[in-house]
Each structure stands twice: as C-alpha cells, then as structure tokens.
Backbone bond lengths (Angstrom), bond angles and torsions (degrees), N, CA, C in turn:
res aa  C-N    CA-C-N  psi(-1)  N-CA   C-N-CA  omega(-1)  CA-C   N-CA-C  phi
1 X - - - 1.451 - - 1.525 110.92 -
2 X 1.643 108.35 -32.67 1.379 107.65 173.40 1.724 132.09 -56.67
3 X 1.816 91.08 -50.81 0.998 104.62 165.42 1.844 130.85 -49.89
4 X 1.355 102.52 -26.31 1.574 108.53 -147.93 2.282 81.23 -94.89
5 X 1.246 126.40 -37.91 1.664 123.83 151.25 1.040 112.28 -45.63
6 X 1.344 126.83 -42.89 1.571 133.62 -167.59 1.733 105.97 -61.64
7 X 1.105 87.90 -58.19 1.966 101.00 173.70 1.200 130.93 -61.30
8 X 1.421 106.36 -23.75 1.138 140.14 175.34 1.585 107.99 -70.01
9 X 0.759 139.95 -55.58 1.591 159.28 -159.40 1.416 97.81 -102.27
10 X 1.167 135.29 -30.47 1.439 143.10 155.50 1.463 116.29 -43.30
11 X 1.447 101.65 -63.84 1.254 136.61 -158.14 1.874 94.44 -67.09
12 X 1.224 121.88 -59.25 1.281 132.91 172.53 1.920 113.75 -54.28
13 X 1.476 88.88 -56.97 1.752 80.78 161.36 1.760 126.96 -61.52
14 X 1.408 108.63 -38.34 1.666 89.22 147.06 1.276 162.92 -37.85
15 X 1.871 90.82 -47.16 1.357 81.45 166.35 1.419 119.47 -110.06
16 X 1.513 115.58 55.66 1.490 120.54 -164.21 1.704 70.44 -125.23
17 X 0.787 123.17 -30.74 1.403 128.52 -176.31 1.499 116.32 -61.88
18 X 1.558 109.40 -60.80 1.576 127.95 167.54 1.650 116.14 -64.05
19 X 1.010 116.48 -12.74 1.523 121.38 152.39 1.389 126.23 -86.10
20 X 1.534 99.69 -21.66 1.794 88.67 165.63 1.601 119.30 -78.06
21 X 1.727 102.69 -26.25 1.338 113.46 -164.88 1.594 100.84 -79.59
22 X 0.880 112.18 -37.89 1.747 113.63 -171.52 1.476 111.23 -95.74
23 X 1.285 131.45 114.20 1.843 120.20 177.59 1.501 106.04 -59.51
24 X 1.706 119.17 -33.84 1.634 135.71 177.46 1.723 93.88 -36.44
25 X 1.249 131.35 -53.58 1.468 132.40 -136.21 1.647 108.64 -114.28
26 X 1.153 133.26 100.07 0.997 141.61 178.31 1.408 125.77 -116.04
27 X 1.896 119.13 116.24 1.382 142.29 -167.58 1.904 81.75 -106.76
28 X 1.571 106.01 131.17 1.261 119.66 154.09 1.393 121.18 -66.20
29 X 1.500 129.15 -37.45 1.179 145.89 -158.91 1.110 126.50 152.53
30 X 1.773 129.26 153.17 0.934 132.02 -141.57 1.847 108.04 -62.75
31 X 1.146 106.68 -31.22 1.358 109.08 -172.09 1.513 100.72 -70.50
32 X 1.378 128.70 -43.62 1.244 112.90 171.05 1.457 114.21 -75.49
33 X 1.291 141.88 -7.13 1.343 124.06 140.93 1.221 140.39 -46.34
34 X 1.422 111.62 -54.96 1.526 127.78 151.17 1.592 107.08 -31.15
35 X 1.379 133.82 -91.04 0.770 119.59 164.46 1.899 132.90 -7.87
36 X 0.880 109.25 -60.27 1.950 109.54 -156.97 1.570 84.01 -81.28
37 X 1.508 129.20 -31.79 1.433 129.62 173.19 1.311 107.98 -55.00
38 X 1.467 132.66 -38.55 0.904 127.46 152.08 1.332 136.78 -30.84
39 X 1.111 81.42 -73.38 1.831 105.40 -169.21 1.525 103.83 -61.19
40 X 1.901 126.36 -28.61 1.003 110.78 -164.28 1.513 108.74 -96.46
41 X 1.540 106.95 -18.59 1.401 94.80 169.02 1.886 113.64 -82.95
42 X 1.417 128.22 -20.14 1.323 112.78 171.66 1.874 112.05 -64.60
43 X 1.376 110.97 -25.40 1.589 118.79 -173.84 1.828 99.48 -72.10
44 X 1.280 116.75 -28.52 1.464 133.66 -156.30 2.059 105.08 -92.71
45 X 1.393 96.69 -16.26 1.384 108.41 -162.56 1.680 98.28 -114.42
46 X 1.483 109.98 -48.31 1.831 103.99 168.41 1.194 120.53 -103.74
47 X 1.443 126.79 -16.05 1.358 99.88 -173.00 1.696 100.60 -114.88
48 X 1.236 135.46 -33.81 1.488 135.32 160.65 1.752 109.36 -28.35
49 X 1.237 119.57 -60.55 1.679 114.82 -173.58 1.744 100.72 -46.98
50 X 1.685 113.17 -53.42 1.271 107.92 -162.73 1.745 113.03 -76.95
51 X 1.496 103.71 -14.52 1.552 103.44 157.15 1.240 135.46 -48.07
52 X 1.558 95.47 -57.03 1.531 125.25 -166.64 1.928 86.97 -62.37
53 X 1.404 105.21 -67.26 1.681 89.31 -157.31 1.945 104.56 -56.47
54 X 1.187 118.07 -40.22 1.369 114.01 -165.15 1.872 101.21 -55.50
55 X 0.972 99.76 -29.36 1.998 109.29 -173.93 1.584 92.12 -86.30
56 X 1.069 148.06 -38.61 1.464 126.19 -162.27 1.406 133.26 -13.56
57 X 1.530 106.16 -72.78 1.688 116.04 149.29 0.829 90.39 -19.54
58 X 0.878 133.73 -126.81 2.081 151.77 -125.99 1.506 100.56 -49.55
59 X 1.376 122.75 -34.90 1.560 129.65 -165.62 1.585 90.71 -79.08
60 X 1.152 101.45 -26.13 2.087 95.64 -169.87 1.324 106.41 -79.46
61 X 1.203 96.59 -38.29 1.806 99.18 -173.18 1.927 110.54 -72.89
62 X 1.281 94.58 -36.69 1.907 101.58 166.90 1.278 137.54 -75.44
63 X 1.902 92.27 -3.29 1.627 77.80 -178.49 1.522 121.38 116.75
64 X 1.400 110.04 -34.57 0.819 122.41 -106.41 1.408 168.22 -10.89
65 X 1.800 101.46 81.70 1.066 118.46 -175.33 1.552 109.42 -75.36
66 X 1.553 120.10 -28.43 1.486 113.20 170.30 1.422 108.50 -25.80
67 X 1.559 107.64 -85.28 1.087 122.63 -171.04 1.776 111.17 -6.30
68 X 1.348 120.46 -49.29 1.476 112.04 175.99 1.421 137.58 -82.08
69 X 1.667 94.77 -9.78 1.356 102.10 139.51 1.726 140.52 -58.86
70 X 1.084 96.50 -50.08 1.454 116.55 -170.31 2.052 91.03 -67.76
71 X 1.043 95.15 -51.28 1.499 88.06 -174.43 1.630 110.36 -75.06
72 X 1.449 137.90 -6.03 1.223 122.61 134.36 1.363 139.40 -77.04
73 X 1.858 97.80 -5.93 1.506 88.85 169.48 1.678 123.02 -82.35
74 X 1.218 102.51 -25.24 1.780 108.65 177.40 1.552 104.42 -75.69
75 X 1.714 115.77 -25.05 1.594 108.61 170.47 1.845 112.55 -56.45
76 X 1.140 93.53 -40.89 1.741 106.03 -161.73 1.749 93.61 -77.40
77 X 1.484 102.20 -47.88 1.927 97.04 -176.14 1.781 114.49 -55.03
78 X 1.190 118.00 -33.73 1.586 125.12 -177.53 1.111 92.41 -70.10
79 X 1.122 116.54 -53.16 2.194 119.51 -171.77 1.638 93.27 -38.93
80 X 1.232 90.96 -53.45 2.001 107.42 -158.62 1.706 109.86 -52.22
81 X 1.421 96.11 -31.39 1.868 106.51 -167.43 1.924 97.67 -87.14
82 X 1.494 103.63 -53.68 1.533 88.39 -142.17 1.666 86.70 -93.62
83 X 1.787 100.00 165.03 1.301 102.72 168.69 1.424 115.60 -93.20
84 X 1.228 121.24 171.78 1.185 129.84 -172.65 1.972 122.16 67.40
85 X 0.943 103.43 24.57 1.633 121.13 -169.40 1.356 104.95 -160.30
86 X 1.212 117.78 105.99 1.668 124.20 -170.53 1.436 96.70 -133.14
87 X 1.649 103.61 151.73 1.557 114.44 179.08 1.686 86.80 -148.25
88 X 1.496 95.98 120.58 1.300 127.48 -171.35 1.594 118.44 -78.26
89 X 1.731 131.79 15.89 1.139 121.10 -169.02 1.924 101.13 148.23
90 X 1.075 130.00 155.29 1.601 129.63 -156.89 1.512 94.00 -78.15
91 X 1.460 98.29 -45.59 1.834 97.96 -159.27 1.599 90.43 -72.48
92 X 1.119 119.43 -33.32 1.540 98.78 175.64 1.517 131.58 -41.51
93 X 1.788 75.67 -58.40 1.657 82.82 176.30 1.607 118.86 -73.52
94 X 1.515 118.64 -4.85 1.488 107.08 157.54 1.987 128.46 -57.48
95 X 1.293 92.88 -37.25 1.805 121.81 -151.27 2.084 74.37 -81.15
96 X 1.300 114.98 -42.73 1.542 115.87 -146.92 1.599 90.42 -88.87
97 X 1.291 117.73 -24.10 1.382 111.36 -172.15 1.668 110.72 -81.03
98 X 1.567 90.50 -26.68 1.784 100.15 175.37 1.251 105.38 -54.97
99 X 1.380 112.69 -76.53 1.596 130.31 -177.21 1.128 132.60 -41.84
100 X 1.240 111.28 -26.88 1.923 121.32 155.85 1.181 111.29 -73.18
101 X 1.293 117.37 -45.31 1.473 107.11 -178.47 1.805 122.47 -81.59
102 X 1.161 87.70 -0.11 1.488 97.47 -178.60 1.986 102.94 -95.02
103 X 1.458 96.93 -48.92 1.891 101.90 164.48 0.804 129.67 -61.73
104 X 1.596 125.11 -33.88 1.526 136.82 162.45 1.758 110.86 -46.09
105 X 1.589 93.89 -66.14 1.554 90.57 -173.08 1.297 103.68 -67.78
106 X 1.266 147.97 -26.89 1.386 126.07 -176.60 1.395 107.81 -76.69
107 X 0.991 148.69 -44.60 2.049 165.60 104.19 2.155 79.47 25.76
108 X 0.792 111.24 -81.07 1.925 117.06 -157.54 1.479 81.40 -68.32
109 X 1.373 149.95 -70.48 1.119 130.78 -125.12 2.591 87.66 -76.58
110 X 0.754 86.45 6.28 1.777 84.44 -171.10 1.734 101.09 -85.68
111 X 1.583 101.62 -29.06 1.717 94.40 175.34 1.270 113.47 -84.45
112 X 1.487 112.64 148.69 1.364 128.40 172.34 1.309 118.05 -65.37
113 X 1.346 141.55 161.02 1.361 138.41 -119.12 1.818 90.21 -120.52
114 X 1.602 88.34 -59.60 1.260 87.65 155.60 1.983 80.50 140.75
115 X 1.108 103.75 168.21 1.882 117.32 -156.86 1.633 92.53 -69.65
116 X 1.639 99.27 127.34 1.381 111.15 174.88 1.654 114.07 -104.28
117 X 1.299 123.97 125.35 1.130 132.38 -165.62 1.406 109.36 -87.15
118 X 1.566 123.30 133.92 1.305 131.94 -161.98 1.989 104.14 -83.60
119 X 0.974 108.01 112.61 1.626 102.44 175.78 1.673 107.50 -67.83
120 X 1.034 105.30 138.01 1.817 127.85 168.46 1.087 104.88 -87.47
C-alpha cells in the first residue's frame, strides 16, 4: 500500500516535470498534479487495455506505432476533463504522453522491489 502512494507521488512528480519540459503542458499545482496522476493511471488501467485490443489490426500493421497514439490520446482526454492540467494540442499530448511515461518509469524503477526471501 506504501509502495502503491509511493508511485503515486512519483507519478505526480512526473508530470510536474513534463510541464516544465513542454510550454504545450500545463499543471496548476501540485494538487492538480496529483490529481490527473490519478486520473491517468485509472484511464491507463481501464480504458487503454480495451483500446489496445479494439486497435490491434491497425497496431499490427504500424508497428506498433498506434500504440503512441492512443497513449496521447488519453494524455490529451484527461487534459480535456480535469481542471488545472491542460494539454495544449494532440501532438503535444503525444510527445507529453511519451515523457511521463518515460519519467514515471525511471521515478518507479528507483524504488526497491521490496525484501526478497532467501530459499533453504
């Protein structure tokens, strides 16, 4: 549970991060970061799987280069819902959807996994 706040607060410092890097991407403040971190991992957890399979075709034939579409379109749709978290244009939210997920995982890969027990 610790861990899953931990990522959480990670996850928000990411994209407080991808708003400094991009002028396109604008976080009001941390609480509205928190927030869209929210929102983007619940959008990332139910509605991305049922993306991904309905797109397959198209993802097979690209490469899957879809895939970085689709993951700037749920960047740009959260922009679209919450306040205080704006995404200024699609390709933004392509470039911005990269970059979180690229800060995120480097942000997660820094926590420990958690205590591995020695087999006898």
């Amino acid at each position: 549970m610790v861990r899953l706040l931990v990522i959480w607060l990670l996850n928000a410092a990411a994209l407080m991060a991808v708003a400094y890097l991009m002028p396109s991407i604008t976080v009001t403040n941390f609480v509205a970061a928190l927030m869209a971190a929210f929102a983007l991992g619940f959008v990332n957890t139910i509605i991305r799987p049922i993306l991904t399979i309905l797109t397959l075709p198209i993802s097979i034939l690209t490469l899957g280069f879809f895939y970085l579409l689709i993951n700037g379109l749920l960047f740009w749709m959260v922009g679209k819902v919450l306040n205080g978290f704006e995404v200024h244009g699609f390709w933004a939210a392509v470039l911005g959807g990269l970059l979180y997920g690229l800060i995120s995982w480097a942000l997660a890969a820094l926590i420990p996994i958690g205590k591995k027990s020695k087999a006898k």
